[in-house]
C-alpha positions as CSV (number, residue, x, y, z in Angstrom):
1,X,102.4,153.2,74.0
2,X,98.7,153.9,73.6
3,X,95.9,151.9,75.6
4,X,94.5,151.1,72.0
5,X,97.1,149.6,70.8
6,X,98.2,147.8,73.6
7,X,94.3,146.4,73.8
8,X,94.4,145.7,70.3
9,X,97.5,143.6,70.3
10,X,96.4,141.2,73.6
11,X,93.3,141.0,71.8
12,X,94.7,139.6,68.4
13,X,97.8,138.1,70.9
14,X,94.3,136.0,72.8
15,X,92.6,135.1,69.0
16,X,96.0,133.8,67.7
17,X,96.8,131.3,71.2
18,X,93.2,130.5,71.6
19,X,93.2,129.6,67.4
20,X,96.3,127.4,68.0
21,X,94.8,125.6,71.1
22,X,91.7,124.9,69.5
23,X,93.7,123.8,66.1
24,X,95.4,121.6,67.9
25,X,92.4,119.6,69.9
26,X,90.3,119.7,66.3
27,X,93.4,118.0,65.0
28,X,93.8,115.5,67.7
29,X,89.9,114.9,67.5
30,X,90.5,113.9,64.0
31,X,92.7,111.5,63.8
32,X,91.2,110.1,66.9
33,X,87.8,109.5,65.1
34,X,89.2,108.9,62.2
35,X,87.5,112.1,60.6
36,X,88.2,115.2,58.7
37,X,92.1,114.1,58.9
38,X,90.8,111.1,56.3
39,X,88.6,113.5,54.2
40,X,91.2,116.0,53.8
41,X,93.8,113.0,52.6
42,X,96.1,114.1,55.2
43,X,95.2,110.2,56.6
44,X,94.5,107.4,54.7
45,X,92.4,104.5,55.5
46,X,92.1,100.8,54.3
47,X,88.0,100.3,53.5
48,X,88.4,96.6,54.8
49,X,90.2,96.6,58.3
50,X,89.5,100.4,59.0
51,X,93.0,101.1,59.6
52,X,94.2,104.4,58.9
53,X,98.2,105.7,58.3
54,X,99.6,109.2,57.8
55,X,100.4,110.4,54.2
56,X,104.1,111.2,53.7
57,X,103.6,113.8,51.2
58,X,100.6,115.6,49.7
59,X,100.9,117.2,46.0
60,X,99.3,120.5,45.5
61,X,97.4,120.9,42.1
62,X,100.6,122.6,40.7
63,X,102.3,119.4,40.8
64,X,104.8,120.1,43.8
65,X,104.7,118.7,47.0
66,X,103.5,120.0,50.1
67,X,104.7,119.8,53.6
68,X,102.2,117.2,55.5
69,X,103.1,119.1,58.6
70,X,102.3,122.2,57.8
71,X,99.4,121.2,56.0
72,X,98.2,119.7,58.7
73,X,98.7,122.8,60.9
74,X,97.4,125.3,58.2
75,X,93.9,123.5,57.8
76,X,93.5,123.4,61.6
77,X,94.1,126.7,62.3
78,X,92.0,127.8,58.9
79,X,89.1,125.4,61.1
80,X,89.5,127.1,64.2
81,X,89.6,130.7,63.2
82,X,86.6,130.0,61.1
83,X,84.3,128.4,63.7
84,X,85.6,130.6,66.4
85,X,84.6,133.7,63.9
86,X,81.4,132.6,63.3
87,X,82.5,132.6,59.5
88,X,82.6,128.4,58.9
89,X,82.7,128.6,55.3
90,X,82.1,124.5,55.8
91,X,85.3,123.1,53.4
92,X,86.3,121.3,56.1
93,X,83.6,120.1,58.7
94,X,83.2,117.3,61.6
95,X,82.6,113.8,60.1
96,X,82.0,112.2,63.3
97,X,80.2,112.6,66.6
98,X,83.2,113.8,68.3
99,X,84.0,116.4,65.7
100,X,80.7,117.5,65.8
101,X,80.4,117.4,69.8
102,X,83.7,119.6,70.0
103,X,82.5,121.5,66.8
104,X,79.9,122.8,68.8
105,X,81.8,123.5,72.0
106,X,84.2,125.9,70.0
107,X,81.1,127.7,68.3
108,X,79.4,128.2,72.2
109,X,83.3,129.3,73.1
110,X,83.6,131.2,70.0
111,X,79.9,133.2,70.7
112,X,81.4,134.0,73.9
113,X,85.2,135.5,73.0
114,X,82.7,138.0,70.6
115,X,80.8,139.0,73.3
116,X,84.2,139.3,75.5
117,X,86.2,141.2,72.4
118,X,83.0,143.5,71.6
119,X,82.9,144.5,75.2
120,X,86.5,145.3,76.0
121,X,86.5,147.4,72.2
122,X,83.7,148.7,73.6
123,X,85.3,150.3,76.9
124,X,88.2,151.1,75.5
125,X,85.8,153.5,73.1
126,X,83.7,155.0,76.1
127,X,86.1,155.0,78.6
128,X,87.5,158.7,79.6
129,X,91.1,159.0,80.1
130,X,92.9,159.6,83.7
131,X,93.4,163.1,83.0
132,X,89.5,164.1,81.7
133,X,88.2,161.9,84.6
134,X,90.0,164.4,87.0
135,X,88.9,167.2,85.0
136,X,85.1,166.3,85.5
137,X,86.0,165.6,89.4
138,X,87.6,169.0,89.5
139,X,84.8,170.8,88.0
140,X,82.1,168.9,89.8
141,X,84.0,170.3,92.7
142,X,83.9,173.9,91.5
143,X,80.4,173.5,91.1
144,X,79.6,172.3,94.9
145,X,81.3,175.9,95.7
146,X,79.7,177.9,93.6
């Protein structure tokens, strides 16, 4: 198995965990403040007392229903891999001050894992293999003899 691909796959292995971490917080962050969860109509919310209850189903534009769970899931993730991208097409964006607080934790995080990706892509490019590394040694060698 080649160092490239084995690179490659921990790299997109780390982006997929790290998305479904970050989903998951940016969900719970949500429905804690009341937030994008409402926006999104995967919560509802009663304008008088403020309180707020789980859909049980959503209907797609098609007329069929969705699963709330997935859907759930789905937009999270979408959120996350957006933000940590650097893409944030901003459908779905923080409503609240904690949204926006942890919003901008995962863009600082999300600067960071480029920098992190671009350099390991980048070594794995320049670095020389085992076997032309102990060419170059060899020859340097020759060269102090000659």
């Amino acid at each position: 198995v080649s160092k490239v691909f084995l690179t490659s796959f921990e790299l997109l292995l780390t982006t997929v965990l790290v998305g479904h971490w970050i989903c998951c917080f940016w969900y719970f962050v949500g429905v804690s403040s009341n937030g994008w969860v409402v926006e999104e109509g995967i919560y509802t919310c009663d304008d008088v007392l403020g309180n707020c209850t789980k859909v049980s189903s959503l209907m797609r534009t098609d007329g069929t229903e969705e699963d709330v769970q997935f859907f759930e899931w789905i937009t999270s993730l979408y959120w996350a891999m957006t933000t940590m991208t650097t893409i944030g097409y901003g459908d779905i964006t923080a409503k609240q001050s904690s949204e926006r607080a942890f919003a901008i934790v995962i863009m600082i995080m999300g600067s960071a894992s480029f920098a992190w990706f671009t350099g390991r892509i980048t070594q794995l490019l320049t670095s020389d293999s085992k076997c032309v590394s102990r060419f170059h040694d060899k020859m340097d060698e020759i060269r102090e003899y000659s």
